[in-house]
MIGU-259455 format. One record per residue (C-alpha): residue number from 0; x, y, z. Coordinates in steps of 0.5 Angstrom, whole numbers, plus 500, padded with zeros to 3 digits. Example, Ala and Ser with C-alpha at 12.3 -4.5 7.8 and 13.67 -1.06 7.14 Angstrom:
<recs>
(rec 0 (525 491 516))
(rec 1 (527 498 514))
</recs>
This chain:
<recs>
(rec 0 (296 455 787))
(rec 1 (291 456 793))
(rec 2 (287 462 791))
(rec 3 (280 464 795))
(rec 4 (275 470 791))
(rec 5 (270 474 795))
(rec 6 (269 469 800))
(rec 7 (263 472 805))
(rec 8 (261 469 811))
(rec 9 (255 470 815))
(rec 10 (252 467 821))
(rec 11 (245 468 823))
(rec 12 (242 467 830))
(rec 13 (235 469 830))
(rec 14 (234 476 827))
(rec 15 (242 478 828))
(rec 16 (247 477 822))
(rec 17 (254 477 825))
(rec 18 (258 478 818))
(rec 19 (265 474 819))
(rec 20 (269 474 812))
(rec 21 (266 480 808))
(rec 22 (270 479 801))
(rec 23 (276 477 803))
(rec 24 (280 474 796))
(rec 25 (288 472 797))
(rec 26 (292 468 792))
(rec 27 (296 464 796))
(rec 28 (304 462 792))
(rec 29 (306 456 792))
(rec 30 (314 454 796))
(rec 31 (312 460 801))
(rec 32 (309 461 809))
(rec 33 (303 465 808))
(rec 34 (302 468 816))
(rec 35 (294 470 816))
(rec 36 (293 474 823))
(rec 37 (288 479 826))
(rec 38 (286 479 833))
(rec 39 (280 474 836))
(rec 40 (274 474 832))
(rec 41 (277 477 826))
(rec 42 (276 472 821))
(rec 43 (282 468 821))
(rec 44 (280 461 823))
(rec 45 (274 462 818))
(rec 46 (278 463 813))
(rec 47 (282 457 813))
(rec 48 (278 452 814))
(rec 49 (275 455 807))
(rec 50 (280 454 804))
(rec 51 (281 447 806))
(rec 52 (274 446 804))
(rec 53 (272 444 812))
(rec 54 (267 450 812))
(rec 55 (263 453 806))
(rec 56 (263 460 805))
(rec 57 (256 464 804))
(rec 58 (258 466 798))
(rec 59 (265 466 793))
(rec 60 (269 461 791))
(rec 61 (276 457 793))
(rec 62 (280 454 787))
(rec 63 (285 449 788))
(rec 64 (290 450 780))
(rec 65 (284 454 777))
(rec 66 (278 447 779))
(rec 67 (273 449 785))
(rec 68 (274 446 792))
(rec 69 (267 451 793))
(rec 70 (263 447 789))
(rec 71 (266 440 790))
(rec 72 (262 435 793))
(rec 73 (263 433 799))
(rec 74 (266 426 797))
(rec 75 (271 429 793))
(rec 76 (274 434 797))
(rec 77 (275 429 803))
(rec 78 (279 426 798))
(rec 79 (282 432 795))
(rec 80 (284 433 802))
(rec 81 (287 427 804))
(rec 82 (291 427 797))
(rec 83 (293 434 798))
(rec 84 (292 438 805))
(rec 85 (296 436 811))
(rec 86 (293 440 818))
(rec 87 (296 442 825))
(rec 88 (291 445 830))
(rec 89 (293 448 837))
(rec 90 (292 442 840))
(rec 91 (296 435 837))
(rec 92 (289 431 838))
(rec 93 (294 424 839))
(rec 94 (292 419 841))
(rec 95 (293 417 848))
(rec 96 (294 409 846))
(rec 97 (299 409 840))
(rec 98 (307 411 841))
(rec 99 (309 417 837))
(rec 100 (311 413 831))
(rec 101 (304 410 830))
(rec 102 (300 417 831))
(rec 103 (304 419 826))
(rec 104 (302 413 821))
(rec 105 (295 414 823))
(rec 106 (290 413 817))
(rec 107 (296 411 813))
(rec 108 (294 406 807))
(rec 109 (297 399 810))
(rec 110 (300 397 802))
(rec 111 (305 403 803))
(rec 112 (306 402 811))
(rec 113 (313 400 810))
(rec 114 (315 406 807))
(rec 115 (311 410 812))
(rec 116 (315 407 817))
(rec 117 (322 409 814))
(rec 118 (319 417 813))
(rec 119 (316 417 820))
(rec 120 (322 416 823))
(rec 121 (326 421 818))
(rec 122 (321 426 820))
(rec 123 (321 424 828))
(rec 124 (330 426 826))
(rec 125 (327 432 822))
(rec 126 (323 435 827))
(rec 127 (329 433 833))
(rec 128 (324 427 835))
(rec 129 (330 422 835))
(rec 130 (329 416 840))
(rec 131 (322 418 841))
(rec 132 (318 414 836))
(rec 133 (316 408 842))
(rec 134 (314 415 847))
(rec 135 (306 414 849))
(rec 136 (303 422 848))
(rec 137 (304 422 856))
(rec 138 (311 420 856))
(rec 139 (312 427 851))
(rec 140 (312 434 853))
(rec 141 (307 440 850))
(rec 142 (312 442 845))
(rec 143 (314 434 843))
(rec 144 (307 432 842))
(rec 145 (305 438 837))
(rec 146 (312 436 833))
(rec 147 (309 429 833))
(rec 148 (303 433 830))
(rec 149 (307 437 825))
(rec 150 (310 429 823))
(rec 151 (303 427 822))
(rec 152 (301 432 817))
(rec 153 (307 431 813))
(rec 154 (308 424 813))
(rec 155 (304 423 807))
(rec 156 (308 429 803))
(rec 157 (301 435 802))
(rec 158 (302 440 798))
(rec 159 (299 445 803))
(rec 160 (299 446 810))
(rec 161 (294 448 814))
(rec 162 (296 450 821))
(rec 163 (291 453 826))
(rec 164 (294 457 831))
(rec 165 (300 452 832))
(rec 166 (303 454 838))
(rec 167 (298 458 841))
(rec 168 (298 452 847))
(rec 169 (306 452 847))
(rec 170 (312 456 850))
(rec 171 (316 461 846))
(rec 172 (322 456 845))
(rec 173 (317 450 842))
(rec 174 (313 456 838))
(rec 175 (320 458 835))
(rec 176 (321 450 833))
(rec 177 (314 448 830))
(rec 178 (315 453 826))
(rec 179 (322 453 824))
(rec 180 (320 446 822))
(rec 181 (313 449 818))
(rec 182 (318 455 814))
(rec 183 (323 448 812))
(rec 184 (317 445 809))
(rec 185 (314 452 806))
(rec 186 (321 451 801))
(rec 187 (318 445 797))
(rec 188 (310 447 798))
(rec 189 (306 451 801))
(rec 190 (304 453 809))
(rec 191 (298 457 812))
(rec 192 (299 459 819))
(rec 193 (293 462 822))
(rec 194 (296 466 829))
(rec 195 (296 472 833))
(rec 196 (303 472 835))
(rec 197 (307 476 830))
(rec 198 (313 474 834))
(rec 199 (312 467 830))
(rec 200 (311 469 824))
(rec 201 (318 472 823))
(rec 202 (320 468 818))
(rec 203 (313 468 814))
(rec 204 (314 471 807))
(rec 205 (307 474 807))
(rec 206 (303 476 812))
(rec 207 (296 477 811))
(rec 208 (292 481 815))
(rec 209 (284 480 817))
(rec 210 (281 486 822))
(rec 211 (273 485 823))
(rec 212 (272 479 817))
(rec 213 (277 484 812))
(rec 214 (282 484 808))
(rec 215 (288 489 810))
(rec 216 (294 490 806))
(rec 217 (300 484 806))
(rec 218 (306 485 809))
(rec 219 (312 481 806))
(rec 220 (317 479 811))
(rec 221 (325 480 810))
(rec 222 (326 475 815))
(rec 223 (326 469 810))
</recs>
């Protein structure tokens, strides 16, 4: 279990202090999407990249099965990341030069290549990608790049994804499938979307909310 106790964060500019988390703690249970919303400026991207050990907090503490990410080196939690996390960001940062396929393979070990090839183009079939491994990023649409995205972050089987704001660039009929694919994924591991569009977060099972760097109270959903 992902688990985040009084995280703080401060920024300093000057003589100001801006306050950006003020002692957030969230249990974060494994086989669920954890929807984390709040307006701009509420904390909430912050906060993800806390937790995934991007950014350090002020003060408080991130744990991963009981052991710190917070104190880790930075070494150790970068590999920490590559064995355990998976990211989707609000653009999908592909590569212009590579086809879909070869995005998604990105950063994978070559010893395990052949393997990879055959999970990638699963994935490609998983997100309804067929027939589109050979497209170059210019030759896909908004929402086809962003799924070949999500197939980048899944190809290596993380236990936790993080997804920062994923469909914010995307129409509604692409959102609903980026996260559709997120929800099948949250069944066997755990999902953390940050956003501010309640209508994606409609088949979350929790739903923590940040107002002004707090924590208010979690929503379960009925939906899921």
């Amino acid at each position: 279990m992902l688990s985040c106790n009084d995280i703080c964060l401060d920024y300093v500019e000057a003589t100001r202090v801006t306050h950006a988390l003020k002692g957030v703690s969230l249990d974060f249970s494994p086989n669920k999407l954890h929807g984390i919303m709040g307006p701009s400026g509420s904390g909430k991207s912050s906060l993800l990249y806390i937790l995934c050990g991007l950014k350090s907090p002020t003060a408080g503490n991130v744990a991963l099965d009981g052991t710190s990410i917070t104190n880790m080196s930075d070494a150790a939690c970068a590999r920490l990341r590559s064995q355990k996390f998976g990211f989707v960001f609000q653009q999908p940062f592909l590569l212009n030069y590579l086809t879909a396929l070869e995005n998604i393979l990105v950063g994978i070990n070559p010893d395990q290549l052949s393997a990879s090839v055959q999970k990638a183009e699963s994935l490609l079939s998983y997100l309804g990608l067929d027939g589109m491994g050979d497209k170059y990023p210019s030759m896909l649409s908004g929402g086809e790049r962003q799924r070949v995205a999500v197939a980048r972050a899944l190809i290596g089987n993380p236990d936790i994804v993080f997804a920062d704001e994923p469909t914010a660039a995307l129409d509604k009929d692409n959102g609903y499938k980026v996260m559709s694919a997120l929800a099948d994924w949250a069944v066997d591991h755990t999902v953390i979307v940050v956003t501010h569009d309640a209508d994606m977060l409609k088949g979350a099972d929790v739903i923590h909310h940040l107002i002004g760097g707090c924590l208010v109270d979690d929503q379960p959903s009925n939906v899921r």
